[in-house]
C-alpha positions as YAML, in Angstrom:
chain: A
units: angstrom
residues:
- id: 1
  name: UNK
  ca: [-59.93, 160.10, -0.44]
- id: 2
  name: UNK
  ca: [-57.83, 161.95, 1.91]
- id: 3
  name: UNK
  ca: [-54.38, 160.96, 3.39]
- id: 4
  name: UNK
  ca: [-56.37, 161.64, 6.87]
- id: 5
  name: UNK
  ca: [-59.40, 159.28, 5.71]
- id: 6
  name: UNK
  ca: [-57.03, 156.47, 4.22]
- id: 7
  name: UNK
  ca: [-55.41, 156.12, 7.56]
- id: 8
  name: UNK
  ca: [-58.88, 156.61, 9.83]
- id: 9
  name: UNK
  ca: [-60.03, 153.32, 7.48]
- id: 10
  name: UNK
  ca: [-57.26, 151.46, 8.40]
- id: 11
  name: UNK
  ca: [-57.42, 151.73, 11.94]
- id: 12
  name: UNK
  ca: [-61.17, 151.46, 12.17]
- id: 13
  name: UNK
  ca: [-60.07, 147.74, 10.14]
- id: 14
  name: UNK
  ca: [-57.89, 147.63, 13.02]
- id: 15
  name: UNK
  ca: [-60.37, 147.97, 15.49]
- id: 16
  name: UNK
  ca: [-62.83, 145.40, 13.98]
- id: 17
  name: UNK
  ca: [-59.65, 143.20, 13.97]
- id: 18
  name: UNK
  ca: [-58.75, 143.76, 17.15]
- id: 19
  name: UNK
  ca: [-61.65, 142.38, 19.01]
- id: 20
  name: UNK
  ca: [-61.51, 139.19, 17.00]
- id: 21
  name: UNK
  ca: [-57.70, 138.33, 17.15]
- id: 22
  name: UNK
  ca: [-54.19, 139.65, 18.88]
- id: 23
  name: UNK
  ca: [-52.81, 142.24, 17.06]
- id: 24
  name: UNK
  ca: [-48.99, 142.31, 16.61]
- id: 25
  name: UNK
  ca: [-47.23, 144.78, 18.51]
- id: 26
  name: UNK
  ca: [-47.00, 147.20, 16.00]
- id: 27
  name: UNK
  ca: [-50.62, 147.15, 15.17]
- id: 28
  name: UNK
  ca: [-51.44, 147.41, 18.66]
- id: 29
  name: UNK
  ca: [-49.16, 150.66, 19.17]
- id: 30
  name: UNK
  ca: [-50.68, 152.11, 15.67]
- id: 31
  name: UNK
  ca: [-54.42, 151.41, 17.08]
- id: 32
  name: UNK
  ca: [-53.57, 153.22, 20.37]
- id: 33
  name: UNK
  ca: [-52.26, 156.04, 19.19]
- id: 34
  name: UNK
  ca: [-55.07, 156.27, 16.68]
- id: 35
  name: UNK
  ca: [-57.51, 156.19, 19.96]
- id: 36
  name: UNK
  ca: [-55.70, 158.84, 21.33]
- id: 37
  name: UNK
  ca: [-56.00, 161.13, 18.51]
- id: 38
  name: UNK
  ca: [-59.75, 159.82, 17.16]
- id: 39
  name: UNK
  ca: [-62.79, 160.63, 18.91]
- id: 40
  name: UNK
  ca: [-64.55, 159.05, 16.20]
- id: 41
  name: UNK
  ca: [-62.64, 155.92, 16.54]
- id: 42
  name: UNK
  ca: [-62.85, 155.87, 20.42]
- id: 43
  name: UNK
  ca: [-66.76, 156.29, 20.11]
- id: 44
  name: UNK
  ca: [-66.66, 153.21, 17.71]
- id: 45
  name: UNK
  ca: [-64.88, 151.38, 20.39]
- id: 46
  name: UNK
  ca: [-67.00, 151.84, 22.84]
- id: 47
  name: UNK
  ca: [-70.17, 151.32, 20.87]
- id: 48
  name: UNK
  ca: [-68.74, 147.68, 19.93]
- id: 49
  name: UNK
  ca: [-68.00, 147.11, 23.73]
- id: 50
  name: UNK
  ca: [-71.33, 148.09, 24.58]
- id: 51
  name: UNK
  ca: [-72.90, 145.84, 21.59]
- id: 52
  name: UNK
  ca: [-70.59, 142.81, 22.36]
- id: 53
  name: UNK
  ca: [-71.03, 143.18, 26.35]
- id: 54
  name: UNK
  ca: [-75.24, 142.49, 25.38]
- id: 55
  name: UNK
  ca: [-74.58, 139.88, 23.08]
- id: 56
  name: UNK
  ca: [-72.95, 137.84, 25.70]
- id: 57
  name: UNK
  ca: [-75.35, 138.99, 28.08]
- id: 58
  name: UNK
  ca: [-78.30, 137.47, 26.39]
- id: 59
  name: UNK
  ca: [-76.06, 134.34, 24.86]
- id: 60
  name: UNK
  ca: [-76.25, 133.63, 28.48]
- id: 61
  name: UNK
  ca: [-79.83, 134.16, 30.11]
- id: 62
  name: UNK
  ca: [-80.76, 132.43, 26.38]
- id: 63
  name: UNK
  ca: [-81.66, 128.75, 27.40]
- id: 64
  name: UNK
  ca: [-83.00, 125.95, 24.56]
- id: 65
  name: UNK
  ca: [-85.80, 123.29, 25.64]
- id: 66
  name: UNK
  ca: [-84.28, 119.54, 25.39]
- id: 67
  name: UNK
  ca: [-85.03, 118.59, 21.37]
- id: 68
  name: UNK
  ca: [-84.95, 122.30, 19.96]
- id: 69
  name: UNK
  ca: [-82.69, 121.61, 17.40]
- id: 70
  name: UNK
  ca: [-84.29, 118.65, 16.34]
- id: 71
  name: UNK
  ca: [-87.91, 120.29, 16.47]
- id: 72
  name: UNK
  ca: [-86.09, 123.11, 13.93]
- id: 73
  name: UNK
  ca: [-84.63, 120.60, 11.38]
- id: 74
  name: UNK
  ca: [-88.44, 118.81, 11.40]
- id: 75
  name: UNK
  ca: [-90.28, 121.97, 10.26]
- id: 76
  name: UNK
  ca: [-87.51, 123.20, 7.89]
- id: 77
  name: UNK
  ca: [-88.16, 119.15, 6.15]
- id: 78
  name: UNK
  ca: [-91.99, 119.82, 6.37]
- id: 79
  name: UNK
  ca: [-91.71, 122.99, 4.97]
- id: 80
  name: UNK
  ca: [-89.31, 122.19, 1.57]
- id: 81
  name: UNK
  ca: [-91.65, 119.10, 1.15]
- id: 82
  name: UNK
  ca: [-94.74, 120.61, 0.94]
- id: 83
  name: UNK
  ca: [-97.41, 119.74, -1.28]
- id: 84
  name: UNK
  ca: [-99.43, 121.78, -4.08]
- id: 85
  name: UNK
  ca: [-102.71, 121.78, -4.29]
- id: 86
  name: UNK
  ca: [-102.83, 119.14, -7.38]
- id: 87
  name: UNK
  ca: [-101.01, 116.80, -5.27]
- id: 88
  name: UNK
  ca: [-103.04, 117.92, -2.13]
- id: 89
  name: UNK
  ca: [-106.37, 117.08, -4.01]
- id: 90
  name: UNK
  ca: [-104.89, 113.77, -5.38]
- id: 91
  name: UNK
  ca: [-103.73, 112.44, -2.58]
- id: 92
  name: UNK
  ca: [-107.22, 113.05, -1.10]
- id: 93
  name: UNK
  ca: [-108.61, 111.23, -3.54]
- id: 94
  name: UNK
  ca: [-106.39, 108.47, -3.46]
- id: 95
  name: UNK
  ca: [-107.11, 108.15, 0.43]
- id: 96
  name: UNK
  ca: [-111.03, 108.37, -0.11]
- id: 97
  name: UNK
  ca: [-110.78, 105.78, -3.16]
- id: 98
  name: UNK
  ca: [-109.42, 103.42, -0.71]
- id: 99
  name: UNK
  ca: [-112.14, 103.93, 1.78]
- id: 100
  name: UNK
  ca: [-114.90, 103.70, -0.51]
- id: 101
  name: UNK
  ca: [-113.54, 100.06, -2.13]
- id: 102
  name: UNK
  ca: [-112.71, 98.43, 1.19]
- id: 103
  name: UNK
  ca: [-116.04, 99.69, 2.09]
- id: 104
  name: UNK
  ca: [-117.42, 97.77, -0.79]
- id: 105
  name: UNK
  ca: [-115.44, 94.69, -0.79]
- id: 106
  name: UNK
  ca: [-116.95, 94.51, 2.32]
- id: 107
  name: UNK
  ca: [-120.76, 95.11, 1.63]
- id: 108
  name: UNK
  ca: [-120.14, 92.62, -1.68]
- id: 109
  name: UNK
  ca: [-118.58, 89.71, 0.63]
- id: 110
  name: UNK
  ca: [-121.64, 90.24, 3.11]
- id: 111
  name: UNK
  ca: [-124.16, 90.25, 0.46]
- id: 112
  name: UNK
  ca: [-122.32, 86.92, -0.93]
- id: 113
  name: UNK
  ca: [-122.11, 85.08, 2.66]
- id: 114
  name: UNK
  ca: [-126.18, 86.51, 2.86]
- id: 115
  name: UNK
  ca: [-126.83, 84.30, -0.52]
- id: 116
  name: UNK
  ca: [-125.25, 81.99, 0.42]
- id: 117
  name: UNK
  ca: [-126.43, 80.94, 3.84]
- id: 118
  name: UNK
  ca: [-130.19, 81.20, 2.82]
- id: 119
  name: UNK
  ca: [-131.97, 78.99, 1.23]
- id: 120
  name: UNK
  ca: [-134.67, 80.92, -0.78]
- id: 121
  name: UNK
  ca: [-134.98, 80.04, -4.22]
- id: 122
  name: UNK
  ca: [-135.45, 84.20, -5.17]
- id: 123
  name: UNK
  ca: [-132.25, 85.59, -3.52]
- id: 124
  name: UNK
  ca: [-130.36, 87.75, -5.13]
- id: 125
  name: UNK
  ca: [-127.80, 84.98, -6.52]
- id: 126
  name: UNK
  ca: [-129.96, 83.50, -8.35]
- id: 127
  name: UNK
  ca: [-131.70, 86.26, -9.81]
- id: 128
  name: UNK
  ca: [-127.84, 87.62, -11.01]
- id: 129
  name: UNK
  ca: [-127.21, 84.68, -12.43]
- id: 130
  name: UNK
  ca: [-128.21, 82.74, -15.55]
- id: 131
  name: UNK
  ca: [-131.15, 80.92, -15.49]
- id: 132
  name: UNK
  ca: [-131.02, 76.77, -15.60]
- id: 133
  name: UNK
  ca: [-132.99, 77.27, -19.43]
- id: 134
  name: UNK
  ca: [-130.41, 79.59, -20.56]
- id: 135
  name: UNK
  ca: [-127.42, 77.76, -19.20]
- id: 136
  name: UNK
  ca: [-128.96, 75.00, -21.57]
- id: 137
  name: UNK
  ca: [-129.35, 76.81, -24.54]
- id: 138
  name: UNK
  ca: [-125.92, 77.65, -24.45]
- id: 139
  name: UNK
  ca: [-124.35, 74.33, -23.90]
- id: 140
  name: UNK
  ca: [-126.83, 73.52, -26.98]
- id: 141
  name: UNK
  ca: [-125.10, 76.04, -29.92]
- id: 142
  name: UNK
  ca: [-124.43, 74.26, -33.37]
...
């Protein structure tokens, strides 16, 4: 690198600096005298006032609903816990397991209360169950 080059990359590191945080007086003098002698470094100037006068144009016309953030954090959590398809199909069957036994606990108790409030001889309890013969031949074992 050149002497020339060396010095044009420290006041362009100047520059950068500058529109972040005072420079001391020296630094100040060097990066005005640099901008006097620079076109390149005067065009970089004015590109980064042109960029940074946007920014702050559309950092203020740039208006969040009530509950953004919180909306943001929500799908970021839904989207590191989703699911694979193994656990997808499980849980599926988990949820349709417990369907299908409430849903038969239920049929069971009505066909029980059914039995049990009729009087026929032939219902289904009775037919299920042991008959009054074989009941005695197996209180009856040697």
């Amino acid at each position: 690198m050149t002497q020339n080059q060396l010095k044009n990359g420290k006041l362009f590191s100047l520059l950068y600096r500058s529109f972040d945080t005072p420079l001391s007086p020296s630094d100040q003098k060097r990066l005005e005298l640099g901008l006097i002698e620079s076109e390149q470094l005067r065009e970089e100037k004015q590109q980064i006032e042109t960029q940074r006068e946007m920014i702050s144009r559309c950092a203020g016309e740039m208006k969040y609903h009530p509950f953004f953030a919180g909306k943001v954090m929500e799908r970021i959590r839904s989207i590191s816990r989703q699911e694979t398809g193994q656990e997808i199909f499980f849980n599926s069957l988990f949820v349709f397991f417990k369907r299908v036994a409430i849903a038969g606990v239920l049929l069971c108790m009505i066909f029980l209360a059914y039995a049990l409030l009729t009087d026929d001889s032939n219902n289904a309890i009775n037919e299920l169950s042991m008959s009054p013969e074989s009941y005695e031949a197996m209180l009856q074992i040697p």
